[in-house]
Each structure stands twice: as C-alpha cells, then as structure tokens.
N, C-alpha and C positions, 0 to 999 in steps of 0.2 A: 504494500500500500504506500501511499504519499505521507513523508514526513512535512511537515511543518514548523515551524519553533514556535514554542509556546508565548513566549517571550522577546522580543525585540527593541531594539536598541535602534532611536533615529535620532543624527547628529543635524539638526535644523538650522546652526550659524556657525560659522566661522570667528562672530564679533565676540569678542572680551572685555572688558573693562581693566584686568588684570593680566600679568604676565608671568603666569607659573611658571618652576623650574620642573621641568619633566613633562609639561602637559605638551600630549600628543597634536593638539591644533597649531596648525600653522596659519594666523591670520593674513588677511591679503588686504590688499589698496586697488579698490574700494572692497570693504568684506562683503563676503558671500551668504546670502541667507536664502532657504529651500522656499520658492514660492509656496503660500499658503495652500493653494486648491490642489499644487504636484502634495505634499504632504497628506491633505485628506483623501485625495487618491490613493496613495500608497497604502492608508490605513485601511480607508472601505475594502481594499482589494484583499489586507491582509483578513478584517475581519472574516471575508470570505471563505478563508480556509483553517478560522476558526480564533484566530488571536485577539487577542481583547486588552493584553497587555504590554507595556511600550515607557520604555525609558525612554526620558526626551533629554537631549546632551546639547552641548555645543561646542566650544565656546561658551558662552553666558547666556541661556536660554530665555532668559527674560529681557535679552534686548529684542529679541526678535518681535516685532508690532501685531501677529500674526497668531499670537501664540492661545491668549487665551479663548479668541475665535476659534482655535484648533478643537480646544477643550471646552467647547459648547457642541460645536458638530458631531463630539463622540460621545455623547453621553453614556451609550452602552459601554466604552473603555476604561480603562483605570491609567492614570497615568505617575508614574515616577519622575518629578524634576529635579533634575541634579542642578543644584544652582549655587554659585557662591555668597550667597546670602545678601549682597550687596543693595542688590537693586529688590528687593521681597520687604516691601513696607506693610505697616500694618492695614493698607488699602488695598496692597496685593494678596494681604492675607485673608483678608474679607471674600474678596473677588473668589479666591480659592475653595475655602469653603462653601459657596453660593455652589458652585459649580458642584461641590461634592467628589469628582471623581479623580482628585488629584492630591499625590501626598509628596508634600517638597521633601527632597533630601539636601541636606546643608552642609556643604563641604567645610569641614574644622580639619589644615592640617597641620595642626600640633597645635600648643599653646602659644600665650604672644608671641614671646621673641621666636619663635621657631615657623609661625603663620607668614606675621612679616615677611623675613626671611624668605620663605619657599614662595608665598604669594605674590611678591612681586609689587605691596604697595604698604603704606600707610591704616593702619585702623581695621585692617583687615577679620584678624579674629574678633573682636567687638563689634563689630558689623552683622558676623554671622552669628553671632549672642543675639544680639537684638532681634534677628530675623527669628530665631529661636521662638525667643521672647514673641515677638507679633505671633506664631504660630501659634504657639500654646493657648495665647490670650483669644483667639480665634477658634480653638478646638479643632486643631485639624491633625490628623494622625501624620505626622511629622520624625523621619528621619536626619544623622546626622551621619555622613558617609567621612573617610580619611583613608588616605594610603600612607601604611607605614613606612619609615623610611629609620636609617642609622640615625636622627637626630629627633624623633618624636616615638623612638616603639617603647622608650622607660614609660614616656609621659601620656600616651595615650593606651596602650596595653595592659590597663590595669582596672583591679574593681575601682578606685578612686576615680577615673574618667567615666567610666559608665555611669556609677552613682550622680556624679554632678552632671553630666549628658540627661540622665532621669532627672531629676531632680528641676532641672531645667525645662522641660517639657518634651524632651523626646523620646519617644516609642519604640525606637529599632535603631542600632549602630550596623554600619556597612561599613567591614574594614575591609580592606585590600593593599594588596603588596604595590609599589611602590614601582613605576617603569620607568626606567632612564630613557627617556626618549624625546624627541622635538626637536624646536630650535635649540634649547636648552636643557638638557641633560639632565645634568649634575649629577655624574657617577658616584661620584661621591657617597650621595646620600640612598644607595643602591643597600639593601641584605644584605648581610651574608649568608651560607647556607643553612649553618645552625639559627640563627633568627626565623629564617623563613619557614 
C-alpha cells in the first residue's frame, strides 16, 4: 500500500529577524516567502492522503503576512509553530487561541548569556519568556523547543529547566541535538559522543 507521513514539516520563509549560529536557513535579498494559496495547496493535497498535522518553520514564521490566514483555512489541522518568541505578543497570542488549532513552540536556547550568544541579538531569551508568559496568560497549550549544544546541555538538561519551563506555562519540552550547519556553524558548540 501507499505510505504517507503522518507528520510534516513546511518551511514557509526564509525571513528572520535573528541570526542563529547553526541555523540551517540561508536568508536571501529580497527573502523568500511560500505564497499563501501554493501553501494551502500543499496542505488540502496532503490532507488528502490523510495528514492533518504540520510543523510550520522558517526562518521566523511569524513574519510571514500569510500565516494566520493559513490557520483559519485548516481548521481541521493542528499546527506546530516553531517561532523565536520574538514577534508572538500577547495579541498574537489571543489570535492563537481564537483559532484553536495551533500550539506555538518557543525556541529557549540556553539561558541568557548563552541565548544571546547563539541567537545572534540582544534581549533574546526575555523575549521568548515573555512570549511564554502571553501564552500561558492566553491558555494555549504551549511548547518550549532547544537544541543542545557543548555550552547549554548542564543548563538546560536538567529537572531544574523543566521545572521553571512548567512553572512558567509550558506543556511539552522539545529537545534536540544541536546541527552544525548554515552560514554559521559553530562547530564548536557540536556533542560529543558520550553527551549525545
């Protein structure tokens, strides 16, 4: 018979506001964003062979203008957004909830000085605290995803980060390993074997 995946993953922009080290996008001049109705296409076609669920990535998915039109046209869908908290106010967190069928995931990776650092700007992890914060204060079933790396697996591999992750309003931790990859690498901050 025909397999399908149950599960799928669509990378909807190219645009960041941020400039991770390791992260796999490569932004362009002018960035690239998936027209809206090729996106619902994609989707109705997958519903079709039975899929209903869809991490939405980017880049920064919520620059995309497109987006939460996306997540009204599917309302039979569930959608996962992987977003750096940045741009996810407590108006985007309303809009979220209205909709129902979407649970943001909030990239935390690592604590301050080590978010800064990997993140690429200023205010970064308080940022995605606060989006936290709007989440919670919204009731919306709310994840907090990070990839481990040599410089954040003491400080986030532990009951003390989940506790405060709960504690804080989140529901599910997404950890994953940590890919040297992109414009910027940074091998460095790669496993080792026994870590991983």
């Amino acid at each position: 018979g025909e397999f399908f995946p149950a599960f799928l993953f669509l990378s909807i922009t190219n645009r960041c506001n941020l400039s991770c080290k390791g992260c796999w996008v490569t932004p362009s001049a002018p960035p690239v964003d998936m027209e809206l109705g090729v996106l619902s296409n994609i989707i109705t076609e997958c519903k079709g062979k039975g899929t209903n669920f869809f991490g939405i990535l980017g880049g920064e998915p919520l620059l995309h203008d497109g987006l939460m039109e996306l997540f009204r046209l599917h309302q039979d869908c569930y959608f996962v957004l992987f977003t750096n908290g940045t741009f996810l106010t407590c108006e985007v967190a309303k809009q979220l909830r209205q909709l129902g069928n979407v649970t943001p995931l909030i990239s935390i990776e690592g604590l301050e000085a080590e978010s800064e650092a990997r993140r690429g700007g200023s205010g970064v992890y308080g940022s995605a605290l606060e989006a936290l914060h709007y989440c919670h204060e919204n009731r919306l079933f709310t994840g907090v995803a990070t990839s481990i790396t040599q410089n954040s697996i003491d400080d986030l591999v532990c009951e003390k980060f989940v506790n405060e992750m709960a504690r804080r309003g989140a529901h599910y931790l997404w950890y994953y390993i940590y890919r040297p990859v992109g414009p910027n690498p940074s091998l460095e901050r790669a496993l080792g074997t026994e870590q991983i």
